[in-house]
N, CA and C of each residue as an Amber inpcrd file, in Angstrom:
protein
   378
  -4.7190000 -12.6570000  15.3050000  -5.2310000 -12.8220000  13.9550000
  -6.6890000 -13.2430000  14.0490000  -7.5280000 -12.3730000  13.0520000
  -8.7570000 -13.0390000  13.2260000  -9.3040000 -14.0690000  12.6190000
 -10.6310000 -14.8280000  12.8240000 -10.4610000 -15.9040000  11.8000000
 -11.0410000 -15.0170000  10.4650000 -10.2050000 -16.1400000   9.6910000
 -10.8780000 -15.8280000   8.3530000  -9.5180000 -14.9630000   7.3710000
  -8.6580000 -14.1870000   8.3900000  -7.5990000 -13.4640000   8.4040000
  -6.6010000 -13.8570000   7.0900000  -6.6000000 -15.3130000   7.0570000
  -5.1930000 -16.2670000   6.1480000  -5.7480000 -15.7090000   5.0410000
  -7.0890000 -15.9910000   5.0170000  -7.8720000 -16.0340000   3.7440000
  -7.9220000 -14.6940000   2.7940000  -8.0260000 -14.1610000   3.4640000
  -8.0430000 -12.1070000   2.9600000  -7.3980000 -11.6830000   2.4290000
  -8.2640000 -11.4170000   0.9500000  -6.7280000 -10.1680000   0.2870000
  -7.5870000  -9.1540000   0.6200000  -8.1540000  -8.6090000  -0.2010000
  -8.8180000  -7.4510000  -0.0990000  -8.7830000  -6.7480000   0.8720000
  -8.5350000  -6.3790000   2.1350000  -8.3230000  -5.7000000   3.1480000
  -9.1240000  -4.0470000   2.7130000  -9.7300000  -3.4700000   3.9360000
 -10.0610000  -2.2770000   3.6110000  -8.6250000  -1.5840000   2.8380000
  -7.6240000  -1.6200000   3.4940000  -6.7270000  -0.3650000   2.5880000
  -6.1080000  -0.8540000   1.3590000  -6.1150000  -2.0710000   0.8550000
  -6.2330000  -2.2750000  -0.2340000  -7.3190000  -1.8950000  -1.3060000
  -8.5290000  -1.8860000  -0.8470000  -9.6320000  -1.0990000  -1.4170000
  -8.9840000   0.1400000  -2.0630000  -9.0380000   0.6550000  -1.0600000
  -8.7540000   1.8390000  -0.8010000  -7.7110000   2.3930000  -1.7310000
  -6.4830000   1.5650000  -1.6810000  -5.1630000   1.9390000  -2.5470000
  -6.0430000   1.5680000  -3.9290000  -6.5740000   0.9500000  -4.4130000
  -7.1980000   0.3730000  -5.5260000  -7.9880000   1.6330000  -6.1810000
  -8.5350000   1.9600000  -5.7470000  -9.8100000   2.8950000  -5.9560000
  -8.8240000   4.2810000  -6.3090000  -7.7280000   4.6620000  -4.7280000
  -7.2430000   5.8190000  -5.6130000  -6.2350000   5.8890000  -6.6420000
  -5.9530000   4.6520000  -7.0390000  -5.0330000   4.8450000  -7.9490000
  -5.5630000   3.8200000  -9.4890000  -6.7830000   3.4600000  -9.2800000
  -6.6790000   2.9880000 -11.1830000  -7.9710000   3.9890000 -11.7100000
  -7.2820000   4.1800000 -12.9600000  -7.6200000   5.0320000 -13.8480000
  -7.6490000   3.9880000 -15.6320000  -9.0550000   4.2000000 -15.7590000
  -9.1250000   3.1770000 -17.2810000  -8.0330000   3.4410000 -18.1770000
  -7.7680000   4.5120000 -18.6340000  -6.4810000   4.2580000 -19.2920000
  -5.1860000   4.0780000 -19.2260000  -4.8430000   3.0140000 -17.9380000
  -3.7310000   2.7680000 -17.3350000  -3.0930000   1.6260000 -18.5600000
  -2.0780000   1.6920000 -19.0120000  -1.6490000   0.2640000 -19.9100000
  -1.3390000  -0.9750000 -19.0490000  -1.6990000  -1.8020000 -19.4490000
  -1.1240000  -2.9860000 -18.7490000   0.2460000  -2.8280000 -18.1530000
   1.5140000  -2.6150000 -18.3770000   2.4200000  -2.5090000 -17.6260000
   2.2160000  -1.5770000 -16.5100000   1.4480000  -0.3010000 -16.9430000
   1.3630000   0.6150000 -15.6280000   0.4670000  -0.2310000 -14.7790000
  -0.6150000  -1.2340000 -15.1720000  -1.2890000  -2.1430000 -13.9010000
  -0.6730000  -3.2700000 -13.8320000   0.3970000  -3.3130000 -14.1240000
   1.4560000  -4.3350000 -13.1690000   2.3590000  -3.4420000 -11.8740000
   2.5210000  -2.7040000 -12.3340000   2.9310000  -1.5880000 -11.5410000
   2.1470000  -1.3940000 -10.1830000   0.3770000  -1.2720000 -10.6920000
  -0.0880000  -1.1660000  -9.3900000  -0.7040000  -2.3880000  -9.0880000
  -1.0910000  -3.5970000  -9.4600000  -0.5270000  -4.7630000  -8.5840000
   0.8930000  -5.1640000  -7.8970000   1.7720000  -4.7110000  -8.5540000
   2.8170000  -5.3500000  -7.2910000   2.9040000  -3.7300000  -6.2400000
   2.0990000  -2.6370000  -6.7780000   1.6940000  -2.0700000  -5.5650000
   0.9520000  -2.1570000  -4.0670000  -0.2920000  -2.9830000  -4.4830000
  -1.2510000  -3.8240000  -3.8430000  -0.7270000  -5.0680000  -3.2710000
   0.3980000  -5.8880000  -4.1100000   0.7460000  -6.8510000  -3.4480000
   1.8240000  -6.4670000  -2.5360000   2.5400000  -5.5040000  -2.9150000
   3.5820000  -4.9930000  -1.4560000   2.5630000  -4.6310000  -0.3990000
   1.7900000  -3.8550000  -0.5310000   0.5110000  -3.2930000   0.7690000
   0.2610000  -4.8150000   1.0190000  -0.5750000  -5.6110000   0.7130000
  -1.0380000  -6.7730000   1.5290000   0.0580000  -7.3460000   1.9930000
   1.1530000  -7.6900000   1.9880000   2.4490000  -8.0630000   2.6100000
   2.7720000  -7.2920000   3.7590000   2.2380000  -5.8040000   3.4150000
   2.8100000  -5.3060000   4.5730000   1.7380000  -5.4120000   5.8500000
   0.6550000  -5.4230000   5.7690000  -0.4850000  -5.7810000   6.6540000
  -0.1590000  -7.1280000   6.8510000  -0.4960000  -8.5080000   6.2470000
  -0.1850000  -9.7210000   6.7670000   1.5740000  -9.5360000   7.6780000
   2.3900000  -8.6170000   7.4890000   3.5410000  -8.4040000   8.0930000
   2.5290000  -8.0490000   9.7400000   2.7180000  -7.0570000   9.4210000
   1.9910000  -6.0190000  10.8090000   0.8840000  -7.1080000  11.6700000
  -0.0490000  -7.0630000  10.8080000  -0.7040000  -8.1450000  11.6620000
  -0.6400000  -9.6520000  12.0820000   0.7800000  -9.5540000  11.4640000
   1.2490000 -11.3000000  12.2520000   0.0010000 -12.3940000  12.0960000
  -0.4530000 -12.0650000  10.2170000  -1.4780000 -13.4850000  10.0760000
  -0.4490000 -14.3340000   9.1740000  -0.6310000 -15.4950000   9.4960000
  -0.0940000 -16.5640000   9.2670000  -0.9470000 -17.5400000   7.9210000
  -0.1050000 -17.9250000   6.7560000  -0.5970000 -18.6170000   5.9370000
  -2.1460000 -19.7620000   6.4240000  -3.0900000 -19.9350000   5.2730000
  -4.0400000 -21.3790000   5.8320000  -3.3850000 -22.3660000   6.0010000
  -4.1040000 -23.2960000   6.7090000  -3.3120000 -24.7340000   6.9110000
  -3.8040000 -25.5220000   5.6120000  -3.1800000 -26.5880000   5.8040000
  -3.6780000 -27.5500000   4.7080000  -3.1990000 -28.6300000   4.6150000
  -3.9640000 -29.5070000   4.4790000  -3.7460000 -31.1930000   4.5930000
  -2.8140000 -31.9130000   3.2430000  -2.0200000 -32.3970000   3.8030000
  -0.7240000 -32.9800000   2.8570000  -0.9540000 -34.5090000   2.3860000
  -1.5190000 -34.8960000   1.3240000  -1.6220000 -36.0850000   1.3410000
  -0.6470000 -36.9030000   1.2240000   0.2740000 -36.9740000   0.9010000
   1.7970000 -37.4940000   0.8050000   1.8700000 -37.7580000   2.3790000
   2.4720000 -36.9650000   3.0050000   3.0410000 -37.1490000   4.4480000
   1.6670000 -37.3140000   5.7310000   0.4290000 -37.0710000   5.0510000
  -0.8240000 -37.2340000   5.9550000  -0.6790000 -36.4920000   7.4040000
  -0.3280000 -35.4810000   7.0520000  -0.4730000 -34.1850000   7.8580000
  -0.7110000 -32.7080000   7.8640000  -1.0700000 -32.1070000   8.5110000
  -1.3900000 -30.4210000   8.2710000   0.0250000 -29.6560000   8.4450000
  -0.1150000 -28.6840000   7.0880000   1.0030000 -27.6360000   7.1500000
   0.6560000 -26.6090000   6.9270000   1.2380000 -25.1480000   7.6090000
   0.8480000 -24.4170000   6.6760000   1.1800000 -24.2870000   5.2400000
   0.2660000 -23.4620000   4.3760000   0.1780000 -23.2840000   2.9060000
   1.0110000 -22.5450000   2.8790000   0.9410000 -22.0980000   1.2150000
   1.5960000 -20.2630000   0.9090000   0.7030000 -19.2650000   0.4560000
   1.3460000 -18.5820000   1.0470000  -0.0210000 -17.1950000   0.5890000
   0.4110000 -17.0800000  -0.6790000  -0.8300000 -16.5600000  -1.3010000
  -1.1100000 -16.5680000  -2.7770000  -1.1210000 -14.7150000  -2.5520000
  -0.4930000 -14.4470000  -4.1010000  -0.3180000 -12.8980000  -4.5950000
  -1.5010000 -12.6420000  -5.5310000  -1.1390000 -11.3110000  -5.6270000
  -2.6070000 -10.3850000  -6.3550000  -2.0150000 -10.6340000  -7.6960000
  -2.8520000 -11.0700000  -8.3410000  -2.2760000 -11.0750000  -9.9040000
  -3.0960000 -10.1400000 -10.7480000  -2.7870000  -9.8100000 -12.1800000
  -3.6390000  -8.8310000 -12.7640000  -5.0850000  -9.1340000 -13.0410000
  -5.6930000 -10.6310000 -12.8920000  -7.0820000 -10.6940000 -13.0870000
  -7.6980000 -10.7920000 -11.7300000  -6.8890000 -11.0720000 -11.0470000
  -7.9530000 -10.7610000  -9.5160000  -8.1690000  -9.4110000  -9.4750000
  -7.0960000  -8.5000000  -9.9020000  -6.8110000  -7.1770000  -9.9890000
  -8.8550000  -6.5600000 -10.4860000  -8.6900000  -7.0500000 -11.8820000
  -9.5850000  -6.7310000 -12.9970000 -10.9120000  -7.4350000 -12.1910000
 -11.1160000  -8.5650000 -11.4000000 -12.2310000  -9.3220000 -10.6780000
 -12.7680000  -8.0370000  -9.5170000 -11.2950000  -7.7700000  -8.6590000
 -12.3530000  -6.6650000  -8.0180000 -12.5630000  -5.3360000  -8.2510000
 -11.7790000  -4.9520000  -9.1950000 -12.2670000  -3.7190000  -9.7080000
 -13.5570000  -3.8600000 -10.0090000 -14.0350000  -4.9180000 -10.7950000
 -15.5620000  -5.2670000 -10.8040000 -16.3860000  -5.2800000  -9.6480000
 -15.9380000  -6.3660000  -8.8510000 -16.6730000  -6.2960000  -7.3000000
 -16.8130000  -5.0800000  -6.8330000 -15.6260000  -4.0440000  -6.3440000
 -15.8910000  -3.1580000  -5.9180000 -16.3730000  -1.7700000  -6.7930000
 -16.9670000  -1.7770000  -7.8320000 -17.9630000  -0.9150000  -8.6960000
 -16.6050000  -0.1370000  -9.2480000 -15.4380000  -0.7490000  -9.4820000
 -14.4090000   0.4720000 -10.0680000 -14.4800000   0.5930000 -11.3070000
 -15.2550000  -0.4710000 -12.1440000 -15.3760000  -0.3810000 -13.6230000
 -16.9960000  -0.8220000 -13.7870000 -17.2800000  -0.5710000 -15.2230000
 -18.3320000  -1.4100000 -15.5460000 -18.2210000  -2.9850000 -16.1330000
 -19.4710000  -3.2270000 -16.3090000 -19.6160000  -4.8480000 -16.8470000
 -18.8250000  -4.7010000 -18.2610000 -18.8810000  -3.5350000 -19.0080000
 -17.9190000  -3.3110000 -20.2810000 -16.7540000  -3.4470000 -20.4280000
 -16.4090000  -2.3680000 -19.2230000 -14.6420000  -2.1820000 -19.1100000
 -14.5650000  -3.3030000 -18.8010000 -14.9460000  -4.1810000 -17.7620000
 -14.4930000  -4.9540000 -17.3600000 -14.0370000  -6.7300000 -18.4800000
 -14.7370000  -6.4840000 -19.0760000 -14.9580000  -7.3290000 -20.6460000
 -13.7540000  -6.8790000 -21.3630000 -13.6000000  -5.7240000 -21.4060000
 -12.4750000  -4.9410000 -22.3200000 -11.5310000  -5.2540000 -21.5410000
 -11.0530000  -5.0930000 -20.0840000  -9.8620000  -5.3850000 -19.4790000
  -9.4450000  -6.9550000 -19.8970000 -10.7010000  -7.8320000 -19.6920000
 -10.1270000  -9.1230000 -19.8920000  -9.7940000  -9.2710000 -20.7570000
  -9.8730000  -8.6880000 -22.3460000  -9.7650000  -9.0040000 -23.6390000
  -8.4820000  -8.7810000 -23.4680000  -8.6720000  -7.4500000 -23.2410000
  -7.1500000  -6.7220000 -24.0440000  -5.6000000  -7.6200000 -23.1710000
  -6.2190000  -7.8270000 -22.0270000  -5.1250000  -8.7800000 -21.4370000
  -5.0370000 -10.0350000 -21.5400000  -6.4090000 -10.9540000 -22.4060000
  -5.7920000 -12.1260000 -22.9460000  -4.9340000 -11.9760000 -24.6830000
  -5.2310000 -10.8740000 -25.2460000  -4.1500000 -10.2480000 -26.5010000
  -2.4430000 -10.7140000 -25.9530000  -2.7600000  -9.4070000 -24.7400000
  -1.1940000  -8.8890000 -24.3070000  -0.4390000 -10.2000000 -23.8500000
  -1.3440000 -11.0290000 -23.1090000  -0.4770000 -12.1890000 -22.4430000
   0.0740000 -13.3750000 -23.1220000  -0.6170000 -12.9940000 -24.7510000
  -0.3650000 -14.1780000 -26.0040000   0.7800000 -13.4460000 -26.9060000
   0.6120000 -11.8710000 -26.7320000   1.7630000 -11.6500000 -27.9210000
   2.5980000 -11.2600000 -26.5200000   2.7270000 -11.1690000 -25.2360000
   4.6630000 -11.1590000 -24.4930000   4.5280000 -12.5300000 -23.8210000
   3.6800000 -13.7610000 -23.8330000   3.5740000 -14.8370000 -23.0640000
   4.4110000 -14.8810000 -21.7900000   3.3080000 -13.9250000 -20.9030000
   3.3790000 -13.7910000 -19.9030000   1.9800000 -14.8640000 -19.1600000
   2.3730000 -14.8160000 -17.6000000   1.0430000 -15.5900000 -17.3950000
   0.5600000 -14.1940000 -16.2110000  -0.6890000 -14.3380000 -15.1750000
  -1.4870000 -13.6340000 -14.5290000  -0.1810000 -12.2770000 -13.7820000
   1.0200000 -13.3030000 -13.3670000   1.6860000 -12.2480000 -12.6020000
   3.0080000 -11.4870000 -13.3490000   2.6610000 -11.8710000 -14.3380000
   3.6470000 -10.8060000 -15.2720000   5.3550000 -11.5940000 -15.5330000
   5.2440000 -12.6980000 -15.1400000   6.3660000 -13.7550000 -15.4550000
   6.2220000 -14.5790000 -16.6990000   7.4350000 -14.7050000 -17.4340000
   7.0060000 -15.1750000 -18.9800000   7.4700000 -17.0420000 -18.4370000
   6.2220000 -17.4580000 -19.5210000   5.5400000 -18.5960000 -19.1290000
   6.4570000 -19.5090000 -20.3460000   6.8140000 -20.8760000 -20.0640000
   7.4940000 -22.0270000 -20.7910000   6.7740000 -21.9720000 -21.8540000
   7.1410000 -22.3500000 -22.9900000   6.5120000 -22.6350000 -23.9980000
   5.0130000 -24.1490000 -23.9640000   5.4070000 -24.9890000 -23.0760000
   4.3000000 -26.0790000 -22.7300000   3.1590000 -25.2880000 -21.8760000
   3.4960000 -24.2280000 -21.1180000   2.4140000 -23.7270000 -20.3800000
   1.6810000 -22.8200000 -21.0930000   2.4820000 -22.3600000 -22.4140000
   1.4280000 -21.3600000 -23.1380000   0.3670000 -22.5730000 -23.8870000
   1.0190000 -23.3720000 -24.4680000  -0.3110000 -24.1280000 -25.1280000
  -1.5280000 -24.7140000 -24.5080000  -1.0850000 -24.9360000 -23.0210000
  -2.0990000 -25.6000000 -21.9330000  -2.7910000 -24.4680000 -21.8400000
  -2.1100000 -23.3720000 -21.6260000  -3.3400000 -22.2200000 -21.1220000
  -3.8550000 -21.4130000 -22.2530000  -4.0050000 -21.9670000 -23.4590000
  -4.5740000 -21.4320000 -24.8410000  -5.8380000 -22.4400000 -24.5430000
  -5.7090000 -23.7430000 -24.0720000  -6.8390000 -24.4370000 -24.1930000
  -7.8020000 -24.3680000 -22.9140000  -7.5660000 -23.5240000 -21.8760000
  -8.6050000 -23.3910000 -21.3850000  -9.6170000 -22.6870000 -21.1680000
């Protein structure tokens, strides 16, 4: 594993899967579709390449463990479509809108799991 490895989503063939498969008029459910596409691909590389979660310091027990790897959710999704030039500064405005709409009328949160009623009001206020 190289360093830096834990840390990595983006992987070249995630790019890659990214680029050939979103198309602006995908609906939000069809780009849940291709995030947990992207998130099966990065699973399967962190599989293959035998990288191992970051460590991280436990203040409770005052020791290092490993973490958990964190998943692709739909706004990291929408973050590098930006980074990697797949949309403009517009679309990209429009993606966030239309998915803070969608996530208030099915109160869902980033990964498409419907959220407690206390977590929708916390995350209205931020």
């Amino acid at each position: 594993m190289s360093s830096g490895e834990a840390h990595t989503i983006w992987f070249p063939e995630l790019k890659q899967l990214l680029q050939e498969n979103w198309k602006t008029n995908l609906t939000i459910r069809k780009q849940f579709k291709l995030v947990a596409d992207l998130d099966n691909k990065l699973n399967q590389i962190r599989t293959e390449r035998n990288i191992q979660p970051p460590m991280m310091w436990c203040p409770k027990c005052q020791e290092r463990h490993r973490s958990k790897f964190r998943s692709i959710s739909i706004t990291a999704m929408y973050f590098a479509l930006k980074k990697f030039d797949n949309c403009t500064e517009i679309e990209f405005k429009e993606l966030i809108k239309n998915w803070k709409v969608y996530s208030e009328e099915k109160n869902i949160d980033i990964y498409g799991k419907e959220m407690a009623k206390s977590n929708l009001t916390q995350s209205t206020k931020a």
